[in-house]
C-alpha positions as a Python dict, from the first residue, in 0.01 Angstrom:
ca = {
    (1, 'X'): (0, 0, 0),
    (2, 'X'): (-282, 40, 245),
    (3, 'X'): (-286, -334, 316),
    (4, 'X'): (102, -343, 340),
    (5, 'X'): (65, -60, 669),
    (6, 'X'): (-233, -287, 830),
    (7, 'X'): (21, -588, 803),
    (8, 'X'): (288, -326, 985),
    (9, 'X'): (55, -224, 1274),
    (10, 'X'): (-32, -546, 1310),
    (11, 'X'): (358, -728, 1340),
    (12, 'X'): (420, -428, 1599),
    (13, 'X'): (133, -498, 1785),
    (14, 'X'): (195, -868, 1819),
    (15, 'X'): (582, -783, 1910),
    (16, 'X'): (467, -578, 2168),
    (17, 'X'): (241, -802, 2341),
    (18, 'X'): (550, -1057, 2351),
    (19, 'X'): (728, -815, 2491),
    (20, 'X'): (504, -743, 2771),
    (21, 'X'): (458, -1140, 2847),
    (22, 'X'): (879, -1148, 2848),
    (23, 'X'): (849, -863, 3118),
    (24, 'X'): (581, -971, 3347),
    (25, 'X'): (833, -1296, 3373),
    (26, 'X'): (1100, -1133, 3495),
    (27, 'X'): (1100, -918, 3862),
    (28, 'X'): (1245, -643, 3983),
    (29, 'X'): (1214, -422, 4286),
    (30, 'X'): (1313, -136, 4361),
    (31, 'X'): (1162, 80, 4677),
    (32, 'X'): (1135, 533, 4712),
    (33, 'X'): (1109, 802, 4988),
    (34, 'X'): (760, 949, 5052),
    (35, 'X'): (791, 1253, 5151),
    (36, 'X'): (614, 1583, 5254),
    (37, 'X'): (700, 1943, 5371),
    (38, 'X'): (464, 2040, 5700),
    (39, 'X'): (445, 2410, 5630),
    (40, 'X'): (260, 2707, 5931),
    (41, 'X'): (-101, 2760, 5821),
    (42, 'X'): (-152, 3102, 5752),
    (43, 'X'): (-316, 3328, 6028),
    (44, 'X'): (-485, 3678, 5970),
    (45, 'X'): (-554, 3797, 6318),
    (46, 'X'): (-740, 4196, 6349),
    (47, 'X'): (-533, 4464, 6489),
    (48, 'X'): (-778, 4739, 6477),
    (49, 'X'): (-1164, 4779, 6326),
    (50, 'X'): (-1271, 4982, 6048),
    (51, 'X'): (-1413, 5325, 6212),
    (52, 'X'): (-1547, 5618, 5996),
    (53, 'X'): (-1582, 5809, 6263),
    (54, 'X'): (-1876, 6048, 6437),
    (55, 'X'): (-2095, 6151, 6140),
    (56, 'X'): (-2369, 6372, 6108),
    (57, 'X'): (-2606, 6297, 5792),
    (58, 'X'): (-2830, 6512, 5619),
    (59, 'X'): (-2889, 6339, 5259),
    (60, 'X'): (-2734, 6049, 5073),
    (61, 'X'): (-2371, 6057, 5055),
    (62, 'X'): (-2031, 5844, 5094),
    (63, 'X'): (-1762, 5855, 5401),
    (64, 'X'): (-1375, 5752, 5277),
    (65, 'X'): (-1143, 5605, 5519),
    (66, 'X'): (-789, 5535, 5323),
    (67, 'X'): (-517, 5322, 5451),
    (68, 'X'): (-321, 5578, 5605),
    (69, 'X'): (-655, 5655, 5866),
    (70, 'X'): (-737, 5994, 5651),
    (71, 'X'): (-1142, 6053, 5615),
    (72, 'X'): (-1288, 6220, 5314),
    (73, 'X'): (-1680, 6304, 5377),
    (74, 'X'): (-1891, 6390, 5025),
    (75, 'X'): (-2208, 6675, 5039),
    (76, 'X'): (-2483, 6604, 5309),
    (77, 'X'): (-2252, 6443, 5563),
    (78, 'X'): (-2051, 6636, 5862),
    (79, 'X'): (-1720, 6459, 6033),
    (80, 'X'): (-1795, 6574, 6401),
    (81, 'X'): (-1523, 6372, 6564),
    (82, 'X'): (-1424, 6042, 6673),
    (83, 'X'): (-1204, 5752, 6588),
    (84, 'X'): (-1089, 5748, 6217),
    (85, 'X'): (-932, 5409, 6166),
    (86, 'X'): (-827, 5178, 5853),
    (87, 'X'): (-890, 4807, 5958),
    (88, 'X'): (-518, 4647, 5972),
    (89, 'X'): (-435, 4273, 6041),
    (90, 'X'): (-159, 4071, 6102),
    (91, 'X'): (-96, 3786, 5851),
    (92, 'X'): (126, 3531, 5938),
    (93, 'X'): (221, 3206, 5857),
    (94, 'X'): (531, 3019, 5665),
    (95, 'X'): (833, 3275, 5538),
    (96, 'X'): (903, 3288, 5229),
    (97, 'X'): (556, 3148, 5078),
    (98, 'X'): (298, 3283, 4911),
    (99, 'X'): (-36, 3397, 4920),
    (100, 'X'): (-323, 3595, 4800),
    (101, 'X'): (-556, 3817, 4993),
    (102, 'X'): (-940, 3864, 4884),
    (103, 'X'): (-1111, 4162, 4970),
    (104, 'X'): (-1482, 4173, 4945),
    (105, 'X'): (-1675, 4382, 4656),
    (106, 'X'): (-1915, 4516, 4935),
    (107, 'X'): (-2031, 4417, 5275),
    (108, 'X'): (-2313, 4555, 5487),
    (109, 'X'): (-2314, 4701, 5865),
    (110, 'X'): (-2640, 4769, 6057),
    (111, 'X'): (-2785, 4828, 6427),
    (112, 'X'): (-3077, 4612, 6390),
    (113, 'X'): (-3294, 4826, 6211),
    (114, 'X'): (-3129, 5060, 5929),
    (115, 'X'): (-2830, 4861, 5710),
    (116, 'X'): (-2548, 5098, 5524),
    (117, 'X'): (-2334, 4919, 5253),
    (118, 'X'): (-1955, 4931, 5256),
    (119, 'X'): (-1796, 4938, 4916),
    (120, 'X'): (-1487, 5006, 4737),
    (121, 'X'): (-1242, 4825, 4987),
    (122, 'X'): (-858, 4897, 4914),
    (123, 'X'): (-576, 4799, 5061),
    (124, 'X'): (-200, 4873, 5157),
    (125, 'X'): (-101, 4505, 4935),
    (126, 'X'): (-204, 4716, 4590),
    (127, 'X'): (-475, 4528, 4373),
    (128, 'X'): (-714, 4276, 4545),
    (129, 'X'): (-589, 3941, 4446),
    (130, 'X'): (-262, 3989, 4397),
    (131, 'X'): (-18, 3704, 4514),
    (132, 'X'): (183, 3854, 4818),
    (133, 'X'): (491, 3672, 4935),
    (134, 'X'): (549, 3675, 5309),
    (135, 'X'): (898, 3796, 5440),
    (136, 'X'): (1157, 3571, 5601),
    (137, 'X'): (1020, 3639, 5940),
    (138, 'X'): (632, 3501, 5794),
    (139, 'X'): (465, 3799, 5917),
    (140, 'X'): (309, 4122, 5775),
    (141, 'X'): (86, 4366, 5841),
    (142, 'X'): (-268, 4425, 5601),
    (143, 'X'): (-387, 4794, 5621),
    (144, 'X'): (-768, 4793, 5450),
    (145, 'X'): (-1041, 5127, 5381),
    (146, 'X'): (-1362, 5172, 5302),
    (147, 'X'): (-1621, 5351, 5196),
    (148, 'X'): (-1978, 5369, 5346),
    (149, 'X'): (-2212, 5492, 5200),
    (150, 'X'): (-2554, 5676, 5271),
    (151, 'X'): (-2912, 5612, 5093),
    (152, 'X'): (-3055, 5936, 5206),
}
């Protein structure tokens, strides 16, 4: 029986090699359309910066700015004033298409000499990573807090 199957795969084998000779004799042509869809590149342009504001700090502790511009200030830190502002951005690019913004895990800022790190980013778009479509128009607007926080 085992023989009989070798003597099978064999016959198809040599009937397919004819088969491929009778092709490559005869030609035919036949021609297709290349083509490709030129779409916008996507844009993300700032609108406003990230400010936490005038602070005051007496110890280690964390300053919240939320998407809506509201500051939350933990112990050892005093809001004294000034410009309380989420970061926003304007995204454009093709309507209708899709895309997926990254926010980083942290970040530092610094004047040279002392560094503070900015963690726990959030934004108006829900979970970072999340595929976003862009509306018919290709444009929308990307509201992103912080928080900074204080060694001490």
């Amino acid at each position: 029986m085992i023989r009989h199957n070798k003597l099978l795969i064999a016959a198809g084998a040599a009937a397919l090699s004819t088969g491929i000779y009778s092709a490559s004799t005869n030609a035919a042509t036949d021609t297709a359309n290349a083509l490709a869809t030129v779409i916008a590149p996507l844009t993300i342009t700032t609108a406003t910066n990230l400010s936490f504001g005038d602070l005051v700090v007496n110890g280690a502790g964390t300053v919240d700015v939320d998407t809506s511009d509201g500051r939350i200030v933990s112990a050892n830190i005093d809001a004294v004033g000034g410009t309380v502002t989420s970061a926003s951005f304007t995204v454009d690019g093709e309507g209708s298409k899709n895309y997926i913004i990254t926010l980083p895990a942290s970040s530092t800022i610094g004047n040279g000499t002392d560094t503070l790190t900015v963690d726990g980013y959030t934004s108006n778009f829900g979970p970072d990573g999340a595929t976003r479509t862009l509306d018919a128009s290709g444009t929308e607007s990307l509201i992103v807090g912080a928080t900074l926080n204080f060694g001490g």
